[in-house]
C-alpha distance (Angstrom), angle and dihedral (degrees) to the residues before:
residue distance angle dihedral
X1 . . .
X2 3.88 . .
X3 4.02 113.0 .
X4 3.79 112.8 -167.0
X5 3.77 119.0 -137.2
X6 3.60 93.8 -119.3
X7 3.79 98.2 41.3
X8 3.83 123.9 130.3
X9 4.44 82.5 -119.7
X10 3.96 83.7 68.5
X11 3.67 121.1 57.1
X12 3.68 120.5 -126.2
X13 4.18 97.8 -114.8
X14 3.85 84.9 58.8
X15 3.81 95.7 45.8
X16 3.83 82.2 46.2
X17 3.92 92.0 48.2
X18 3.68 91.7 55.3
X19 3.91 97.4 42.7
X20 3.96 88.5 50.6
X21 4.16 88.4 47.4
X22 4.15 85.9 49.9
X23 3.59 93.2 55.1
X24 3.25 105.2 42.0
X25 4.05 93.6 47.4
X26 4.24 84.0 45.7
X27 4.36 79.6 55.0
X28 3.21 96.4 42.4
X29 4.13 96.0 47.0
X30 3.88 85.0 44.0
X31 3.74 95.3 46.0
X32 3.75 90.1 48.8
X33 3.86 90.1 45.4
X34 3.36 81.0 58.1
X35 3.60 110.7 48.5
X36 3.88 93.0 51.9
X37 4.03 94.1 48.0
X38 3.93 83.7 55.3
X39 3.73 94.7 43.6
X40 4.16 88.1 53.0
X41 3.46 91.2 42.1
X42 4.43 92.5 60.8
X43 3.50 85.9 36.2
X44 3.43 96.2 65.7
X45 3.89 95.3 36.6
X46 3.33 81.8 60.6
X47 4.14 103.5 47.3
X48 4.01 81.1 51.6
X49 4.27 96.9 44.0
X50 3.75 78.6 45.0
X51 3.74 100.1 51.5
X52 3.99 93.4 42.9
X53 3.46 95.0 49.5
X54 3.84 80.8 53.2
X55 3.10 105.5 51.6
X56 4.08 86.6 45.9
X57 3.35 87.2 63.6
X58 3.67 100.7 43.0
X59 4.00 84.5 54.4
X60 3.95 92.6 52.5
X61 3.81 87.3 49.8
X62 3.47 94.6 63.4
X63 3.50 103.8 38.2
X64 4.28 80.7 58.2
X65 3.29 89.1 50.3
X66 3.74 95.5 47.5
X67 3.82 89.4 49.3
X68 4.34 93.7 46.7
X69 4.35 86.3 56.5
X70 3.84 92.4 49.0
X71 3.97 82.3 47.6
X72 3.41 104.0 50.5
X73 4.12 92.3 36.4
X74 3.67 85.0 61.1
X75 3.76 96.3 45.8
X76 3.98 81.9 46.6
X77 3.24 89.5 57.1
X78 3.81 101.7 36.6
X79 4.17 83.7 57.0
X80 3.45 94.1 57.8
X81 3.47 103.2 42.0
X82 3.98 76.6 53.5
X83 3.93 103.8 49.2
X84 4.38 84.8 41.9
X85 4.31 80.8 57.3
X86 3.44 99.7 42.7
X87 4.61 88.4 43.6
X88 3.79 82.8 51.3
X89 3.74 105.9 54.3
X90 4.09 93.5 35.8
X91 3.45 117.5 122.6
X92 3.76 118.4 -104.7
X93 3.58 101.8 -121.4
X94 3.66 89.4 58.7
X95 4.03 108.2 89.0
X96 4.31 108.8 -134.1
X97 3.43 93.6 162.6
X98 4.19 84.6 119.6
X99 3.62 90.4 59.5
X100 3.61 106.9 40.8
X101 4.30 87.7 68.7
């Protein structure tokens, strides 16, 4: 036989028992829903922050690089326009042979 919650066979502080524990487990499965939707939602604004601020600095890392091998190329060069000066106006009794290789 079938007994209906809100039947005169059941009294009313059990009907009101099992109400209260129906609510509170739909609150608790909605709060929980809740909590873990939130929780994905800032982890994934965080992957993404993470990956732009990344890539930001993957960017800047390259343009220093970029900017350290035109440097040094023009300190190359600077050098040996310097050593081909300095072979040029040495003496002739002084032997350079070493550095013009």
């Amino acid at each position: 036989t079938t007994v209906l919650l809100l039947s005169d066979e059941v009294s009313q502080f059990v009907a009101l028992i099992r109400s209260t524990g129906g609510f509170v487990m739909a609150g608790f499965l909605l709060g929980n829903m809740t909590t873990v939707t939130l929780g994905r939602r800032k982890s994934f604004s965080l992957e993404y922050s993470f990956q732009a601020a990344l890539e930001l600095a993957v960017e800047a890392s390259r343009k220093a690089d970029s900017i350290l091998n035109h440097t040094l190329k023009n300190t190359m060069a600077d050098a040996v326009g310097d050593i081909d000066m300095f072979l040029q106006k040495t003496a002739a009794n002084i032997d350079v042979t070493h550095l013009r290789q």
